[in-house]
N, C-alpha and C positions, 0 to 999 in steps of 0.2 A: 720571491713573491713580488706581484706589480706592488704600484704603490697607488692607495685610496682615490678612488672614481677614476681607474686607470682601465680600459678595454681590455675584452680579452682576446683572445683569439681562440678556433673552435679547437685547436690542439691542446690546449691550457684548460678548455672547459669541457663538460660533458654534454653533449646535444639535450639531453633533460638533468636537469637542476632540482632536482628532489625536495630539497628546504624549500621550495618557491611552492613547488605542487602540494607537498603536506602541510603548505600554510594556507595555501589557496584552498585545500579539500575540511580542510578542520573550518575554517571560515565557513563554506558552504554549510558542512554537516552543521554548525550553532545554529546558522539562520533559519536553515529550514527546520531546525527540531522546535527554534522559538517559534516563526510561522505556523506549525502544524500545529504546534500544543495549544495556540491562542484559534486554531481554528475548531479544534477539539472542545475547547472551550464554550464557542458560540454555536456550536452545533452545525460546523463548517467540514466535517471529517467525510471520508469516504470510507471510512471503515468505523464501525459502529459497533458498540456491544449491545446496546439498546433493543426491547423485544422487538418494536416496531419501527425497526430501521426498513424493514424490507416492503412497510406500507410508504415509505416518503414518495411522493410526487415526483414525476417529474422536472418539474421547476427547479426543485432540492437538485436532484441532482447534477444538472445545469450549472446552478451556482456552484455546488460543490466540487465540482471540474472545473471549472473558472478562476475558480481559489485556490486548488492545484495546480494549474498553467502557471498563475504568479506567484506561487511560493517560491515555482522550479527556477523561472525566469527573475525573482530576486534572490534566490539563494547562489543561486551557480554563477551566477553573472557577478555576484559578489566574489564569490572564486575564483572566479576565469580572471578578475581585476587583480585580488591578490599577488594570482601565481603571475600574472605578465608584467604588473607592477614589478615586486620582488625580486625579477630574473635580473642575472646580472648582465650589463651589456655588453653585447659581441662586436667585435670589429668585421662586419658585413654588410653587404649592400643593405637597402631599405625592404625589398622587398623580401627576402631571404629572413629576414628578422621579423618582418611582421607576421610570417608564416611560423617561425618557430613558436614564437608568445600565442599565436592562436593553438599551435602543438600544446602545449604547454595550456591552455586551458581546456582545452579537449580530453588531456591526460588527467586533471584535474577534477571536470565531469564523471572519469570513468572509476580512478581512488574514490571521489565523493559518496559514488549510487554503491560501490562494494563494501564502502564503511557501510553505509545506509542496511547493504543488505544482510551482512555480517551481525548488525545489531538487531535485525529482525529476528533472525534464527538464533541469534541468543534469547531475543525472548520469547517465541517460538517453543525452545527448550525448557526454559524454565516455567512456564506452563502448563508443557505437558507432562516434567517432572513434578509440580505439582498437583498435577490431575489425579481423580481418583484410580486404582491402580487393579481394583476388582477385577477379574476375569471377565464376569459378567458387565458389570457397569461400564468396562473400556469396550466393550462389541459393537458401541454405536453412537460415537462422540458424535456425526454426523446430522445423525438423525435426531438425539435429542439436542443437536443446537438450531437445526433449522425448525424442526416440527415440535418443538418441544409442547409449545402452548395448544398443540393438538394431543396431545398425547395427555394433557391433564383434563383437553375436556371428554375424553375417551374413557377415562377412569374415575372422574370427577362423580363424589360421592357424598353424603352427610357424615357418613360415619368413618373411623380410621380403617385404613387398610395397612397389615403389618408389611414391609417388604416386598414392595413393586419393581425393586431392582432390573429383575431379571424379565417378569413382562414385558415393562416399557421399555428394555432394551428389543426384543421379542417381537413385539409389535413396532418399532421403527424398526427395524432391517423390513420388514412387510410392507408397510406403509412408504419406504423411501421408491418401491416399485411404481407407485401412482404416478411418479411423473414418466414414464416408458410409454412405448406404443398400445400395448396390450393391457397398460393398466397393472391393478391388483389380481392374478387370479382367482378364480370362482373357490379355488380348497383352499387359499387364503381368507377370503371372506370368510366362508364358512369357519375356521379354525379361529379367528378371530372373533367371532361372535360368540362361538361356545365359550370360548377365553372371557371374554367381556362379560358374559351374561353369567360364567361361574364367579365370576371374582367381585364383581359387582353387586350379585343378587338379582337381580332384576331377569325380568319373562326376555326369553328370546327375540321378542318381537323390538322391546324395547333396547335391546342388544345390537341388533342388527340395524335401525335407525344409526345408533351410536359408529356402528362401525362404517357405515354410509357417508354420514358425515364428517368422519375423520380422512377417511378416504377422499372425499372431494375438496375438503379445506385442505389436506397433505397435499393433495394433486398442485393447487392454484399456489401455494407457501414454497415447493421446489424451484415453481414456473419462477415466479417472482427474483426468487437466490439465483437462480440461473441469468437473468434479463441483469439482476444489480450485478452481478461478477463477471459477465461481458463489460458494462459500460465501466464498471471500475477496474479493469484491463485495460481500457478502451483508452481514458484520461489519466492513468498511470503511463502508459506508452507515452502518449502524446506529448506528458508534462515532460518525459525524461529527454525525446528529440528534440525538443522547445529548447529547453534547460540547457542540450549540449552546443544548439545553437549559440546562443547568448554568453558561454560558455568562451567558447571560441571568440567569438565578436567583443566581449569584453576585456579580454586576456589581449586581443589587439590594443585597444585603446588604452590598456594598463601601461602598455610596451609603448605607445608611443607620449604618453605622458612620461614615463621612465627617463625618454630619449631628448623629450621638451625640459624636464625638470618643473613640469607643472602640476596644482596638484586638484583643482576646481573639472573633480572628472566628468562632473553632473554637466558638463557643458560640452557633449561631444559633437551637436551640428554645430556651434559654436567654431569647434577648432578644425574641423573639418574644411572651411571656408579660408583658412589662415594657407 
């Protein structure tokens, strides 16, 4: 074994250094879960349980991609420092080393987003292990999450109704049609209306308004969830390219503070000029 702050050589070491990157990717993964939970907080989230996430403006959205660019771009760049920091130093040219500590937060980037997504599908799982488990009621998780608030004013009555389960499942698989070219068909409507107007009580006429209106509000509530889960594709991508940038770029500067034994990182056009 060398002896303490003694170089290595690339025989002696392995081209990635794993304690460096799983320090660097746990770092990232803290920052961005405290980042995201404090934007969750202020109603910074791109992902929303809330009924009327899918009426937010514009604007919202904006900000809320914006918020995401810098969670990505402080979470990973805290990473990418980590693991170039951490590495241990090689006995190689300068340029060959600043390529590897960029390696080395780039690898770091890519552990970080599969923890990230590992833990998604854990809860993911445990969600949907939770969920109700009915035959009926699982026919149309879809539908009653996106149209759900159409579907009550569809059925919306004075009086109780025992056991809607399996309509409202019935009628979203029907109504998720509205957003197609073609619409709801005509023996849709119709079947829908009879449904309405027996379950309900109410004249035909007044049946068929109901089933009208759920139709065109179901129509404009898809449009909507389709438009938000492009743009939240859209600033997810973006954050992660960003993210692996800074990723890289910072995982340099970790390696060449490593190489300075300096530790005032926040001042990189600073040393730059040195």
């Amino acid at each position: 074994m060398g002896a303490i702050g003694e170089r290595v050589t690339p025989a002696q070491n392995s081209h990635l250094q794993w304690s460096a990157i799983l320090g660097g990717a746990a770092a990232a993964a803290g920052a961005s879960f405290t980042l995201n939970a404090f934007g969750a907080g202020i109603g910074l989230s791109l992902v929303s349980s809330a009924p009327t996430w899918r009426d937010s403006s514009a604007v919202y959205w904006l900000i809320a991609g914006v918020f995401l660019l810098f969670v990505a771009i402080a979470s990973f760049a805290l990473g990418g420092y980590v693991a170039g920091r951490m590495r241990a130093p090689l006995s190689l040219d300068s340029a060959e080393t600043e390529f590897r500590d960029g390696m080395h937060g780039l690898v770091t980037w890519g552990v970080a987003v599969v923890m990230a997504a590992l833990l998604a599908l854990g809860v993911a799982a445990t969600a949907s292990a939770t969920a109700p488990s009915g035959g009926n009621a699982s026919q149309s998780v879809a539908g009653e999450s996106i149209i759900a608030s159409e579907l009550d004013e569809l059925f919306r009555t004075g009086r109780v109704i025992d056991d809607l389960t399996y309509r409202r499942a019935e009628a979203a698989r029907i109504l998720l049609k509205s957003s197609g070219h073609n619409g709801v068909p005509n023996p849709d409507r119709r079947y829908l209306t009879s449904i309405t107007s027996i379950i309900m009580g109410v004249p035909e006429a007044e049946a068929r308004q109901r089933v009208d209106h759920a139709i065109a509000a179901s129509a404009q509530a898809l449009h909507r969830a389709r438009v938000a889960a492009v743009l939240q594709a859209f600033f997810i991508a973006a954050a992660l390219f960003v993210g692996a940038a800074f990723a890289w770029y910072a995982a340099c500067e970790g390696g060449k503070d490593r190489e300075k034994g300096v530790f005032h990182f926040w001042e990189w056009s600073a040393r730059r000029r040195i």
